[in-house]
C-alpha angles and dihedrals in degrees: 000000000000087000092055088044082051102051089039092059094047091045087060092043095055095039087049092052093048092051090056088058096052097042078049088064099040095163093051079078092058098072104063090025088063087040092057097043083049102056085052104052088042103046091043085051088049112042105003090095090047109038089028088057087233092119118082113272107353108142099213132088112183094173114026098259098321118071092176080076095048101049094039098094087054098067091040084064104042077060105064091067079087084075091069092080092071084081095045091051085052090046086050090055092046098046086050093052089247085114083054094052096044092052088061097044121082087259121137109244084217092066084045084060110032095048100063084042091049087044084054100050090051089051097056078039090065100029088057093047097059089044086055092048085049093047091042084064104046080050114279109162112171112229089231092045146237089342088056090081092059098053100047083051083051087058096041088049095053093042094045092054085051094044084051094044083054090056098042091051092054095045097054084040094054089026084213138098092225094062099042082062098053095053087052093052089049090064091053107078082058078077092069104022085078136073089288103151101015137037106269095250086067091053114094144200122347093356089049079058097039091047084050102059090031111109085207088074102059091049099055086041086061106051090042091055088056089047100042118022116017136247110340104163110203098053086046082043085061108039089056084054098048090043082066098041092097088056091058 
């Protein structure tokens, strides 16, 4: 019981430590976050008349009437890459001896871990929130209501803590920032080898079979499903899964 005591206290110590250094940058959150909003607004502008049945004549309806709803998720997404700096943060500590310090000290290597992955999480948690206010007022309205939005932020939140994991675990594999980075760059081309702009029965070909076995799907699926359509269980069943899928 003391030893738990024990790693809980130094969990919260660590985490603690790790916050301050992001609400210390504050502007190293705008970029992504501008991407994100910007994806939205474009891609709503774009393709909202044609794929939301809302322009004259178009024959398809993606998202019964309100793509907002529909591209959402996509956004969301584009938003957890916030949580790659968790490993950066980690590679910053190795490569200033704190790592070093920490491994001598009585400190579990698990709360070395899980704090930069927590940190990260919080970070797509708050990223995502501020994507969904943005989206609640351009006209987002989850199929499944007002809870909707919180579960689409409980899968953002999952997804973001693996996404981070992912990113911890590079940058103590490479033990530099770099790459860390390039890790992280690696993961972003999953965003669009998915159904991104169109359900995944209308994809085709090599990207139908990339956007199968990508985790990425399930998880926009997911939240789509929560947006769009309702509760359908087993696509929100799987998206949990695949949210996951980056802590195994």
């Amino acid at each position: 019981m003391e030893s738990n005591r024990s790693f809980f206290v130094q969990l919260q110590v660590l985490t603690k430590r790790m916050v301050l250094r992001v609400v210390r940058r504050p502007l190293a959150e705008l970029p992504n976050l501008i991407i994100s909003a910007f994806f939205l607004f474009v891609y709503d502008g774009a393709l909202g008349g044609v794929f939301g049945g809302t322009a004259s004549g178009t024959p398809f309806d993606f998202a019964n009437g309100n793509f907002i709803n529909f591209i959402l998720p996509v956004s969301i997404v584009s938003a957890s890459l916030s949580g790659a700096a968790s490993g950066i943060y980690l590679v910053e500590d190795i490569e200033s001896g704190v790592f070093k310090r920490y491994q001598s000290m009585p400190i579990s290597r698990w709360a070395i871990i899980l704090a930069p992955m927590i940190v990260g999480a919080l970070r797509v948690l708050f990223q995502a929130g501020l994507i969904m206010v943005i989206g609640k007022i351009i006209g987002a309205d989850p199929a499944v209501g007002t809870v909707g939005f919180f579960i689409v932020l409980s899968i953002a939140f999952i997804w973001g803590m693996g996404f981070a994991g992912y990113s911890v675990a590079a940058g103590v594999k490479s033990g530099s920032s770099q790459g860390a980075q390039a890790a992280t760059f690696l993961f972003f081309p999953a965003i669009f080898l998915a159904p991104t702009f169109v359900p995944r029965e209308a994809l085709k070909g090599w990207l139908e079979t990339a956007a199968a076995y990508n985790p990425t799907t399930y998880v926009i699926e997911a939240m789509r499903s929560i947006m769009v359509e309702g509760w359908v269980i087993d696509v929100l069943f799987r998206g949990l899964l695949a949210a996951g899928f980056l802590l195994q």
